[in-house]
TORKEDO-940696 format. One record per residue: x, y, z of N, C-alpha, C in turn. Coordinates in steps of 0.05 Angstrom, whole numbers, plus 32768, in hexadecimal, padded with zeros to 4 digits. Each point is the difference from the previous one (the first is absolute). Layout:
<atoms>
XYZXYZXYZ/...
</atoms>
This chain:
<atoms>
7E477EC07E6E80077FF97FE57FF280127FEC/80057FFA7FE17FF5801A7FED800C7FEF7FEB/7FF080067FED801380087FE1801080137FF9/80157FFC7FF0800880157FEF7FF380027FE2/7FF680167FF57FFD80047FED8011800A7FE9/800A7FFE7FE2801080117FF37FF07FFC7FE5/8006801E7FFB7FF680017FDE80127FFE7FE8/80017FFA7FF380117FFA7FEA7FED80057FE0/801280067FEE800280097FE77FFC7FEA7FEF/7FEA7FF87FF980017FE17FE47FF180127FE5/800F80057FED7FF580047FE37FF4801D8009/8004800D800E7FFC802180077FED7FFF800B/7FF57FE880137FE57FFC800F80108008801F/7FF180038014800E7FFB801B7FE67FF5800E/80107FE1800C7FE87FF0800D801180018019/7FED7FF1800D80037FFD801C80097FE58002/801D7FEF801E7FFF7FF27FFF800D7FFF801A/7FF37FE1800D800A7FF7801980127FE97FFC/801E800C800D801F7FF07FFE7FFA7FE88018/7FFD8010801180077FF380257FEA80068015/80067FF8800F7FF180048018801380078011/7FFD8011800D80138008801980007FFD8017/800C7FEC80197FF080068016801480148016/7FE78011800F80098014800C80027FF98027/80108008800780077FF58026800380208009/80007FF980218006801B8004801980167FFE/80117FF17FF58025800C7FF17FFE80087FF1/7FDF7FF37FE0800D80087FED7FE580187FF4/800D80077FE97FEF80187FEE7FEB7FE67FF2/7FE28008800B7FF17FF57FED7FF8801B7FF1/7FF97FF27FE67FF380197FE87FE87FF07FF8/7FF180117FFB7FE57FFC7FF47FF180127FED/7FFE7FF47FE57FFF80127FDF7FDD7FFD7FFE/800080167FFD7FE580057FEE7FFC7FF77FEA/7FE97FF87FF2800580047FE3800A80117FEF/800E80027FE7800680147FEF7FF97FFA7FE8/7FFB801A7FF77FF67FFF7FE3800F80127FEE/800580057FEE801980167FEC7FF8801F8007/8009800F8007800A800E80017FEB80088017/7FFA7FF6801B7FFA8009801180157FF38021/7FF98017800E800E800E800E7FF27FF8801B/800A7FE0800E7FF17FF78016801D8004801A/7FEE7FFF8017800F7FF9801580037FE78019/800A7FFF800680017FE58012801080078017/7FFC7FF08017800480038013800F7FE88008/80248006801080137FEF8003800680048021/7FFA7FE6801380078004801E80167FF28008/8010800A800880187FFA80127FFF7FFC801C/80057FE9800E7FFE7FED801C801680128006/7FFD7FF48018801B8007801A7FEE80108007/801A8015800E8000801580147FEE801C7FFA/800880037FE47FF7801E7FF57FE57FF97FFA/7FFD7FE17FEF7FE07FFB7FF97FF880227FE9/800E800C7FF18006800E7FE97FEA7FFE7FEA/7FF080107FFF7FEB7FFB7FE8800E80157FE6/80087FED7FEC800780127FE27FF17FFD7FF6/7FFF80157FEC7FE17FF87FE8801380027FE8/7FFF7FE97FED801380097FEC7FE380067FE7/800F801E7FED7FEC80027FED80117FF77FE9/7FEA7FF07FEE800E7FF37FE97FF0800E7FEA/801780087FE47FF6800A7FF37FFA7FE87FE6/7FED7FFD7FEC800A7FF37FE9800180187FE1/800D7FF67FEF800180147FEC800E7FE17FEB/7FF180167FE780057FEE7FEC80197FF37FF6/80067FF37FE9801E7FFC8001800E80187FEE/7FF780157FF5800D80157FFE801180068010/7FED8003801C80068019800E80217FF18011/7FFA7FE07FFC80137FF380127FF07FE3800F/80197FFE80147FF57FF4801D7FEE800D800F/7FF67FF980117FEF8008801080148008801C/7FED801A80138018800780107FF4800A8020/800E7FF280107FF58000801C800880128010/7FF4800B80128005801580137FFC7FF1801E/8012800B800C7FF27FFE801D8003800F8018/7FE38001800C7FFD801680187FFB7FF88011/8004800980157FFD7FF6801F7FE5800A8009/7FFA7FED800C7FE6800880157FFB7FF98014/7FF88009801980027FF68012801D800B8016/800E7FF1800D8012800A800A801980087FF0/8014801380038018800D7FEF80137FF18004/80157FFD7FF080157FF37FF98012800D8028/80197FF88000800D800B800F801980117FFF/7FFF80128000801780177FED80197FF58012/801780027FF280157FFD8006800B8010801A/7FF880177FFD8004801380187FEA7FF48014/7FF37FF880057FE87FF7801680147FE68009/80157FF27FF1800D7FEE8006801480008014/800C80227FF480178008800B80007FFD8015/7FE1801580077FFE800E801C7FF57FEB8015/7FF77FE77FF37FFC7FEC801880177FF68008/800E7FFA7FF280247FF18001800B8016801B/7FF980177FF48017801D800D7FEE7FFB8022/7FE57FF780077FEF8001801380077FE28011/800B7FE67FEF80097FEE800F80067FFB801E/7FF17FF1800F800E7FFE80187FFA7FE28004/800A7FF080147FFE7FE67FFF7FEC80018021/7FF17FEE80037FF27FF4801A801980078014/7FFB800C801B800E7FF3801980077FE98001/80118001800E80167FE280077FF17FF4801E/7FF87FF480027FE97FEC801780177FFA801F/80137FF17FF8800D800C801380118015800A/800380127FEF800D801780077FEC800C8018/7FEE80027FF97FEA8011800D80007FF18024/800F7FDC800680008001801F8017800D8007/800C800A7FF1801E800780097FFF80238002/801E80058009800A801F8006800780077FF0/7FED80157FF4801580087FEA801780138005/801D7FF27FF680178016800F8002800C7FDF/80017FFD7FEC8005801D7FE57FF77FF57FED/7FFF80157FEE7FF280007FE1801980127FEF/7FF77FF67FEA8017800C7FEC7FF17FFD7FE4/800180177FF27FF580027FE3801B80007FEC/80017FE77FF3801B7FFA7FEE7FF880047FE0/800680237FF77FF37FFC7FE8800C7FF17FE7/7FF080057FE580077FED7FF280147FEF7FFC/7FFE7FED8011800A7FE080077FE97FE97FFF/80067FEA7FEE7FEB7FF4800A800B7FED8012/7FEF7FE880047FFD7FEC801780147FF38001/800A7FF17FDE80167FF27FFC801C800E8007/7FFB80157FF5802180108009800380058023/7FE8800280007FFA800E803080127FE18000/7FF07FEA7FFA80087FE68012801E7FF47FED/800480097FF080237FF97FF2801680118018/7FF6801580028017801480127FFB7FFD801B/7FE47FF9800C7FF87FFA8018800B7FE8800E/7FF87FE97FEE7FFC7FE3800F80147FE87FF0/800880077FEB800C7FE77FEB80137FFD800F/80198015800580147FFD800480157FF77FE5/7FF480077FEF800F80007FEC7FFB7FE67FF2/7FF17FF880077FFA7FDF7FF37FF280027FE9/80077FF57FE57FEB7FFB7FF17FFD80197FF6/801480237FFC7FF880107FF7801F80128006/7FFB80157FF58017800E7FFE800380198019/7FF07FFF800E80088017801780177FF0801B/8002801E800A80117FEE80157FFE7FF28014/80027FE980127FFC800B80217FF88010800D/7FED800380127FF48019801480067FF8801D/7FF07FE580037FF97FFA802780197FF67FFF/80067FF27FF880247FF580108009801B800C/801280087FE98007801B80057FF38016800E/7FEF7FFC80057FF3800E8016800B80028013/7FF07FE4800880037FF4801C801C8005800A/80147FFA7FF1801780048005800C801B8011/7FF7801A7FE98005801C80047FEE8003801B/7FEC7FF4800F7FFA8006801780057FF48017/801F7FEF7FFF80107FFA80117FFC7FDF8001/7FE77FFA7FF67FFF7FDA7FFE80197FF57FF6/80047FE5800980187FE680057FF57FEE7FF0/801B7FF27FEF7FF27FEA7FFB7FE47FF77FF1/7FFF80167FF17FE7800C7FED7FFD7FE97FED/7FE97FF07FFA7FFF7FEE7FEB7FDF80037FF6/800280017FDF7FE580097FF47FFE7FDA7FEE/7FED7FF380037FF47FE87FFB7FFD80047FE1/80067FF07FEC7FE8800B7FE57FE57FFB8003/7FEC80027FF27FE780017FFE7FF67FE68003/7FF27FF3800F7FFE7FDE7FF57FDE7FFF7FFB/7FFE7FED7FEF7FE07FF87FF87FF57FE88003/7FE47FFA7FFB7FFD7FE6800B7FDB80027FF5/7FFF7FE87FF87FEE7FFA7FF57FE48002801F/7FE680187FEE7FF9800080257FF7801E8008/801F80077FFD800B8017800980087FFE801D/80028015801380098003801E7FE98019800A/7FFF7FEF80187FE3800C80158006800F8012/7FFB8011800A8009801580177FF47FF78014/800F800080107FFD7FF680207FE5800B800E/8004802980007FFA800680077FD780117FF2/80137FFF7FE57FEE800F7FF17FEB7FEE7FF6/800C7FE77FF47FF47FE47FFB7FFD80057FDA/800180127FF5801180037FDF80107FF67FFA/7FF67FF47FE780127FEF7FEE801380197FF1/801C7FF67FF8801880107FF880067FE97FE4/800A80047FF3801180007FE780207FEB800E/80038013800C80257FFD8001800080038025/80187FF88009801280038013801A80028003/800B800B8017801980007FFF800E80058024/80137FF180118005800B8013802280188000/7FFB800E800F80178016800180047FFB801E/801A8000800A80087FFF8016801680118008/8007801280158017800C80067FFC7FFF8027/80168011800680058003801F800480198002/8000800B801B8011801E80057FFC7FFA801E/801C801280097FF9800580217FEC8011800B/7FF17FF9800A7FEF80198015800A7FFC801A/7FF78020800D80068008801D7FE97FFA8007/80027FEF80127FE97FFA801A800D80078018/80017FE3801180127FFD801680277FF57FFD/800A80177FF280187FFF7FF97FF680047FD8/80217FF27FF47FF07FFA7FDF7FFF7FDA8001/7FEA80017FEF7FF67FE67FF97FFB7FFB7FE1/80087FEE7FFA7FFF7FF87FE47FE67FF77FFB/7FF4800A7FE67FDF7FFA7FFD80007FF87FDD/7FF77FE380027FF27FF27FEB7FF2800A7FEF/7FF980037FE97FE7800F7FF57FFE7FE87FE7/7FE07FFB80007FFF7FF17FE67FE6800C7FF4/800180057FE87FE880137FEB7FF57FE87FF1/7FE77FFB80047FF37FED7FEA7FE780097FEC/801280087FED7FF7800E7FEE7FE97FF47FE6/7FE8800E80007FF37FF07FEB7FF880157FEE/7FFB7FF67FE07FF7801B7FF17FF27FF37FF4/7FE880147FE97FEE7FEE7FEE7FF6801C7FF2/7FFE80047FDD7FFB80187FF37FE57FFA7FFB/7FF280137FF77FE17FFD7FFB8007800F7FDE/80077FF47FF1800E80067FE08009801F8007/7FFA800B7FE98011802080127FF380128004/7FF07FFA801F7FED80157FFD800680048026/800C7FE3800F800F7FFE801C80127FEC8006/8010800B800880137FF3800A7FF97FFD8021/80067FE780147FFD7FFE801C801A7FF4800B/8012800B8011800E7FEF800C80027FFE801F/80007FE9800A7FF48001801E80177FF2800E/800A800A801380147FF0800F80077FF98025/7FFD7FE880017FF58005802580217FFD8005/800A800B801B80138001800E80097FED801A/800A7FFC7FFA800B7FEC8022801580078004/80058007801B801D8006801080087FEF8017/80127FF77FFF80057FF88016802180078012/7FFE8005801E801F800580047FF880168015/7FEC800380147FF68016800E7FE77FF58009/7FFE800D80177FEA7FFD80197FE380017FEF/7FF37FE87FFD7FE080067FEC7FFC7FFE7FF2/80257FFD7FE67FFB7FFE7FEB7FE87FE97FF5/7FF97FE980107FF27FEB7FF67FDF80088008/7FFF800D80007FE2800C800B7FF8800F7FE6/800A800F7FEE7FF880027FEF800C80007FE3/7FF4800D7FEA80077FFC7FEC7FF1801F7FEF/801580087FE77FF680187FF87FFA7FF77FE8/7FE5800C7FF17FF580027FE47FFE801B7FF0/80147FFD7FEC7FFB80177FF27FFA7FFA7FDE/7FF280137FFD7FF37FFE7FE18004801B7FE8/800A7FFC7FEB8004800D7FEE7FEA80077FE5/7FF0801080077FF17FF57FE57FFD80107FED/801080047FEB8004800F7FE77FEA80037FE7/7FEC800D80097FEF80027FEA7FF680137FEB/80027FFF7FE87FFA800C7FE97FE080198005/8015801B7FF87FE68018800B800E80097FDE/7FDF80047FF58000800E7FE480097FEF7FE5/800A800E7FF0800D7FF27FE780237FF48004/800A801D8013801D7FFB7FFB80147FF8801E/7FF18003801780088002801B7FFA7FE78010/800D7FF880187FF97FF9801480008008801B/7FF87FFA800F7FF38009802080107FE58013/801A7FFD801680037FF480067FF68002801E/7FFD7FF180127FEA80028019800C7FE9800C/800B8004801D800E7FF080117FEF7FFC801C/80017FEF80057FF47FFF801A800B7FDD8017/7FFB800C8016800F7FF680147FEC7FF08010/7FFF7FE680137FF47FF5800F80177FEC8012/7FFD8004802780137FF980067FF27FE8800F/80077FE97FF97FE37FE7800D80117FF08013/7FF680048016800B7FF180177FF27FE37FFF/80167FE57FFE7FFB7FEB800180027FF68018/7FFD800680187FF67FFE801D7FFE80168014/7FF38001801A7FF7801C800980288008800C/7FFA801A800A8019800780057FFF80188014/800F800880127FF380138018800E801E7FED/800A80017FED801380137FF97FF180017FDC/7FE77FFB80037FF580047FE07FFE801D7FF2/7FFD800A80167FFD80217FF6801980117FF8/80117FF9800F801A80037FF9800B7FF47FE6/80017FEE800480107FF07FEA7FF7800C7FE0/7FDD800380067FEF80097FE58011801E7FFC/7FF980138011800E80167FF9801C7FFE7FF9/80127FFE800F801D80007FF280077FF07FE2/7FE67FEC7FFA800D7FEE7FEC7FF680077FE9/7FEA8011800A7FF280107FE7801080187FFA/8005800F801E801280177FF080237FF57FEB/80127FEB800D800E7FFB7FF37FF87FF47FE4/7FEF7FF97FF97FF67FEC7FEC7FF980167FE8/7FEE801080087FFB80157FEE8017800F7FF8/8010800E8012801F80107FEF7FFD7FF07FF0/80117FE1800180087FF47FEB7FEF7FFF7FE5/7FED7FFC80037FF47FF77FE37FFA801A7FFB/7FFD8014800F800080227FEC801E7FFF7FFC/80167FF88000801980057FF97FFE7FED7FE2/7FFA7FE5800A7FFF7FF47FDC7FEA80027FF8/7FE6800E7FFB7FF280107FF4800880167FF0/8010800E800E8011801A7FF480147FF47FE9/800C7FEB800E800F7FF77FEB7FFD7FF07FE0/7FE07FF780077FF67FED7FEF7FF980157FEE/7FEF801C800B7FF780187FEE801F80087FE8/801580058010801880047FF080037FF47FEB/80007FE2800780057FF17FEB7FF27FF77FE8/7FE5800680077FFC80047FF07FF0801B7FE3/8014800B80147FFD801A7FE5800E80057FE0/80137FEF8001800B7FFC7FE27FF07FEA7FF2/7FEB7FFD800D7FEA7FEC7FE07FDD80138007/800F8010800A7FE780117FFF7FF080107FDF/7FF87FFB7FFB7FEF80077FE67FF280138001/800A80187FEC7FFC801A7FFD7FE180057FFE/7FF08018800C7FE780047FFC7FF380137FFA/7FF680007FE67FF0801A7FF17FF480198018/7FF880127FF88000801680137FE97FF9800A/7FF17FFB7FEF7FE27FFC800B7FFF7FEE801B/800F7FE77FF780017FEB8013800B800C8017/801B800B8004800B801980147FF380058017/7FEA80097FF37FF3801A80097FE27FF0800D/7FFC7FE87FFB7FE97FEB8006800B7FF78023/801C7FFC7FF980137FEF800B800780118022/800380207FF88002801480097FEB7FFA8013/7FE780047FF37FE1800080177FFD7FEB800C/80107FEB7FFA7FF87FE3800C801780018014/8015800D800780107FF980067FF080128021/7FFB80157FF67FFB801280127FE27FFA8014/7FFC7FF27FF27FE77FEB801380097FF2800C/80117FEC8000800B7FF28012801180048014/8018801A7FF3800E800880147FED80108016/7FE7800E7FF77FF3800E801C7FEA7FE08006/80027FE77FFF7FF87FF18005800F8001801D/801F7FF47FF780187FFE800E7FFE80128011/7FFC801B7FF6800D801A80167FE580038016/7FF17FFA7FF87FE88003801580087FED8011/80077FE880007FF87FE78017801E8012800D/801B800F7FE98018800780197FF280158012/7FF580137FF47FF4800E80107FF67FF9801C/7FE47FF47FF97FF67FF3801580177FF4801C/801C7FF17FF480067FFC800F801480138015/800D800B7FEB8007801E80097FF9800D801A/7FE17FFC7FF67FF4801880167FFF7FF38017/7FF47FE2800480087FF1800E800F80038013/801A80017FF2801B7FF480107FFC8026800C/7FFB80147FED7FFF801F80097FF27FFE801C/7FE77FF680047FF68001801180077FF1801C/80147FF07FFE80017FEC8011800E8010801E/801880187FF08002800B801B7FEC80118016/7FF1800E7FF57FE9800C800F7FE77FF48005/7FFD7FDC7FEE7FF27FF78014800A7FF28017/80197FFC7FFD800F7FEB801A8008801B8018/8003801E7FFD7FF7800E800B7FEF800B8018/7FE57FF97FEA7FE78001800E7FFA7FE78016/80017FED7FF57FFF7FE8800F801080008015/8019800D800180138002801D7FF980128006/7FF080147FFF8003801180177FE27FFE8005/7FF17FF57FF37FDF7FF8801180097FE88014/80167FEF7FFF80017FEE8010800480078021/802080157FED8003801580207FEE800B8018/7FED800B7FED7FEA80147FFF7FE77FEF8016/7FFC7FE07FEE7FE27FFD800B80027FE58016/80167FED7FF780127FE9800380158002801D/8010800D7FF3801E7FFC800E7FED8003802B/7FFC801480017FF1800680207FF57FE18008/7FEE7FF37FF37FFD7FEB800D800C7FE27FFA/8017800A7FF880137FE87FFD800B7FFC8017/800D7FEA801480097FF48014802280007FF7/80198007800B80187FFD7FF280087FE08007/7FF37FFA801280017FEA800280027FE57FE9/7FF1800E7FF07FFD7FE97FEF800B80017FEC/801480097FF8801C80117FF380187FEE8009/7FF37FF0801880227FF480107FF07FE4800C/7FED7FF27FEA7FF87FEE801680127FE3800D/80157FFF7FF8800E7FE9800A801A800B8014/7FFA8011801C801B80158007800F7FE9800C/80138008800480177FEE80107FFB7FF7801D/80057FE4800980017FF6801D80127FFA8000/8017800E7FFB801F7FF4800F800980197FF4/801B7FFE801A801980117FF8800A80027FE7/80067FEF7FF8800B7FF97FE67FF380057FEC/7FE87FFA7FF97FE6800C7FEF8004801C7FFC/7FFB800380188005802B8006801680047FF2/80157FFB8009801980097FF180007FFD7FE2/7FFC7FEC7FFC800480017FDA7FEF800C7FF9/7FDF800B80017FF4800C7FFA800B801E8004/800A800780158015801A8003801A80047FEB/800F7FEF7FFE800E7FFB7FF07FF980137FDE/7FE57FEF7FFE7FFA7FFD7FE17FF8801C8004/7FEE8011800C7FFF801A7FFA801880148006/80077FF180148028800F7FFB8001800B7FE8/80097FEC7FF1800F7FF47FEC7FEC80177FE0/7FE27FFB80087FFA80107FF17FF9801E8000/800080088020800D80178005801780097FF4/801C7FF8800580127FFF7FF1800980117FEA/7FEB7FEA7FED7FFF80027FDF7FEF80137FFF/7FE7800A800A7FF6801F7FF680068012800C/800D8002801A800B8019800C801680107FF5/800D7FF27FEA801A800A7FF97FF4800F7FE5/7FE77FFD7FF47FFD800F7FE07FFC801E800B/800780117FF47FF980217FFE800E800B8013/801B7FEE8011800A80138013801E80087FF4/800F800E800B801380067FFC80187FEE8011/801D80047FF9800F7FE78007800C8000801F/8005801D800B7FF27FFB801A7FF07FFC800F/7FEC80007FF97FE77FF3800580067FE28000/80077FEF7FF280047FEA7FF480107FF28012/801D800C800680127FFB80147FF280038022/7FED800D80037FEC8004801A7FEF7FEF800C/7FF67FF67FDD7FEA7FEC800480117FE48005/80157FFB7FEE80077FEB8001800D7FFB8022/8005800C800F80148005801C7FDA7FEF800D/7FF080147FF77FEB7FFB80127FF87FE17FF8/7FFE7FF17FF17FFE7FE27FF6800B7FF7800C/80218002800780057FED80087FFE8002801E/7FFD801180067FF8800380287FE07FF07FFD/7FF67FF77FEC7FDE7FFF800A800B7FDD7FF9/80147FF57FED80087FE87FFE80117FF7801C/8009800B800A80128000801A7FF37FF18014/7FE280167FFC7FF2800180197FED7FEA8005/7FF87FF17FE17FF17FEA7FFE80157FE5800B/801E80067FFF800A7FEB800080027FFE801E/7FFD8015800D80058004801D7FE47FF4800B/7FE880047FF87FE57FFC8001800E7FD98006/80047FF57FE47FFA7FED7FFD80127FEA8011/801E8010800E80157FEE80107FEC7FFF801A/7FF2801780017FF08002801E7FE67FEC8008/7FF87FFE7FE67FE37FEC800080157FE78002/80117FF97FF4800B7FEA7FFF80097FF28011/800380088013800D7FFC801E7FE77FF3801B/800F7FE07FFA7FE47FF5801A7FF780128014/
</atoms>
C-alpha cells in the first residue's frame, strides 16, 4: 500500500495534499511520492509485480503557475521494454512441445504446410464440410482408392469428452467411418474396415487426430488392430508441421505377427502419404501470403527438417544398399566354414517308408523340374524336354502298377 500525493494551486500558494490511500497487490502499479515543495524537482520510485517486476523512476517536475501544470517524464530502469521486433522473432522461432504419444509410434511422414493455420489444416482435413465452407476430403478419398460403401459419421460430442483405448487421451469429438473392399488372400474376400476416429485442438497452436482400425473378413483379422495419429502442429508465426505416425497392436499373440506388422504398415503408410498429399493440396488456397523476410526464415527452417527427414532416408538407404553384400558375405562364409560339416541328411528328415510316399515325393520334383527346365531354352529344346517328361511320368506309372501287384 502507499499514498498518493497531489499538489494543487489555492490563492497562488501550492500545498500539499493527501486524496486516497492506495492499496498495491502483486498485478498492480504501486507509487510512492516524496515530498514536494514549489519549484523543486524530486523523484520517486514506481514498482510493477508480475513477471518483469520493472523498476521506473518517474521524475516530477513542479513549476510555478506561470509556467503551467506540472510535467512528468518517464524512464526505465532496470530491465528494457520488449521491442516489437524481439516479438516478431520469437513468434517467427515458435515451435510447440512433442506430441507424447507420437514418440511410441512409427513415424511413416512429415509435411511442412505453409501459411495455413490449424483451423483451416482441420476445416479441409477433418470437418468434412461441416460447420464451414470447404469441401469434403476423406469420403472422397476413400472412395478414389477403390473403397465400397464409404460412409463418413458427423462429429459427435459429449459432455466428458472420449478416451482412447489405446493412448488413454481425452478428445473433444468423435466420429465412426466405415467402408469395405475386396482383398486377395486365398481367392478375393470381402474385408470390413471400421475407423474410429477421435480429434481434440489445443486453440491454434495443434491440432491431433487419432484413429484405431479394425478389419475384419480374413485370416487374423481379430488379432489385431491399427493406430494411426495425425498431429498438426503450429512451427513459427505463419506455418504448420504435420507428423503422422503408425502403431500396429496385436490384441492376442499370433504365429504370423511379424508378417502381418510389416505388410500392414507398408499398406497403411501409402495410404495416409496419399491423403497427406492431398490434405497439403487442399489446403493451399487459404494459404496466407508471406513477407520475404518470413520466406527466407521459413526457407532455413524448412531445410532443417527436410535434412532431418533426409538423413534418417539416408540411413535407411544405405541400409537396404548394404543388404545385398551383406547377405553375400554371410552365404558364402556359410559355404566356406558351415556347409562341409553339415549332414544332407538333415535337409530330408522325415524320408519316405512306402512306395507311395516315394512316388509323390518324385512326382513333386517332376513337376518342378518341369517348370524350371523349360526357361532360357529354345523351342526345340522345349519339344525334347517335354517328350522326356512324359517317359519319366510313364515310368513312375509303370513303377507304381508293379509295386501294386500282391
Amino acid at each position: 500500500g502507499g499514498t498518493t500525493t497531489v499538489v494543487s494551486d489555492e490563492g497562488g500558494e501550492q500545498e500539499e495534499k493527501v486524496v486516497k490511500e492506495v492499496a498495491a497487490d502483486n498485478n498492480n502499479l504501486g507509487v510512492f511520492f516524496r515530498k514536494m515543495g514549489t519549484g523543486i524537482k524530486t523523484a520517486t520510485d514506481a514498482v510493477t509485480g508480475g513477471a518483469g517486476n520493472v523498476v521506473h523512476k518517474l521524475a516530477i517536475t513542479k513549476k510555478d503557475d506561470d509556467d503551467g501544470g506540472g510535467v512528468a517524464k518517464d524512464q526505465d530502469e532496470g530491465e528494457e521494454e520488449v521491442t516489437e521486433e524481439e516479438t516478431n522473432e520469437e513468434k517467427k522461432k515458435f515451435r510447440m512441445p512433442p506430441d507424447d504419444v507420437l514418440q511410441k509410434m512409427i513415424v511413416i511422414g512429415k509435411q511442412k504446410i505453409k501459411g495455413v493455420s490449424i483451423q483451416d489444416y482441420y476445416e479441409v482435413a477433418w470437418s468434412e464440410g461441416n460447420d464451414c465452407d470447404k469441401e469434403p476430403i476423406y469420403g472422397p478419398f476413400l472412395t478414389s482408392c477403390g473403397k465400397n460403401d464409404v460412409n463418413v459419421d458427423k462429429w459427435e460430442r459429449q459432455e466428458g469428452g472420449y478416451k482412447g483405448e489405446w493412448c488413454g487421451e481425452n478428445y473433444t469429438q468423435q466420429r465412426i467411418v466405415t467402408f469395405n473392399f475386396m482383398k486377395q488372400t486365398i481367392g478375393q474376400t470381402l474385408v470390413s474396415v471400421q475407423h474410429t476416429q477421435r480429434c481434440r485442438r489445443i486453440e491454434n497452436d495443434r491440432c491431433i487426430l487419432h484413429m484405431t482400425l479394425k478389419m475384419k473378413g480374413f485370416p487374423y483379422a481379430d488379432c489385431f488392430v491399427v493406430e494411426v495419429r495425425h498431429v498438426a502442429s503450429r512451427v513459427g508465426e505463419n506455418d504448420i508441421l504435420v507428423e503422422m505416425g503408425l502403431h500396429v497392436r496385436f490384441l492376442k499373440s499370433c504365429m504370423f505377427e511379424s508378417k502381418i506388422r510389416t505388410n500392414t504398415t507398408a499398406e497403411t503408410t501409402k495410404l495416409q502419404m496419399d491423403l497427406l498429399a492431398l490434405i497439403t493440396e487442399g489446403c493451399k488456397p487459404y494459404a496466407k501470403e508471406i513477407a520475404g523476410d518470413d520466406e527466407e526464415e521459413d526457407e532455413k527452417e524448412d531445410e532443417g527438417d527436410e535434412e532431418e527427414i533426409d538423413d534418417t532416408a539416408e540411413e535407411s538407404k544405405d541400409i537396404i544398399c548394404d543388404l545385398p553384400f551383406i547377405r553375400f558375405f554371410i552365404t558364402l562364409g556359410a559355404k566356406i566354414f558351415l556347409w562341409p560339416f553339415i549332414k544332407l541328411d538333415l535337409f530330408d528328415p522325415f524320408p519316405p517308408t512306402t512306395v507311395d510316399e516315394a512316388l509323390t515325393n518324385v512326382r513333386r520334383r517332376v513337376a518342378l523340374l518341369d517348370k524350371i527346365s523349360c526357361d532360357g531354352v529354345t523351342d526345340e529344346q522345349k519339344d525334347e524336354l517335354a517328350k522326356e517328361m512324359k517317359a519319366i511320368q510313364a515310368s513312375l506309372k509303370h513303377i507304381e502298377a508293379i509295386t501294386s501287384i500282391p
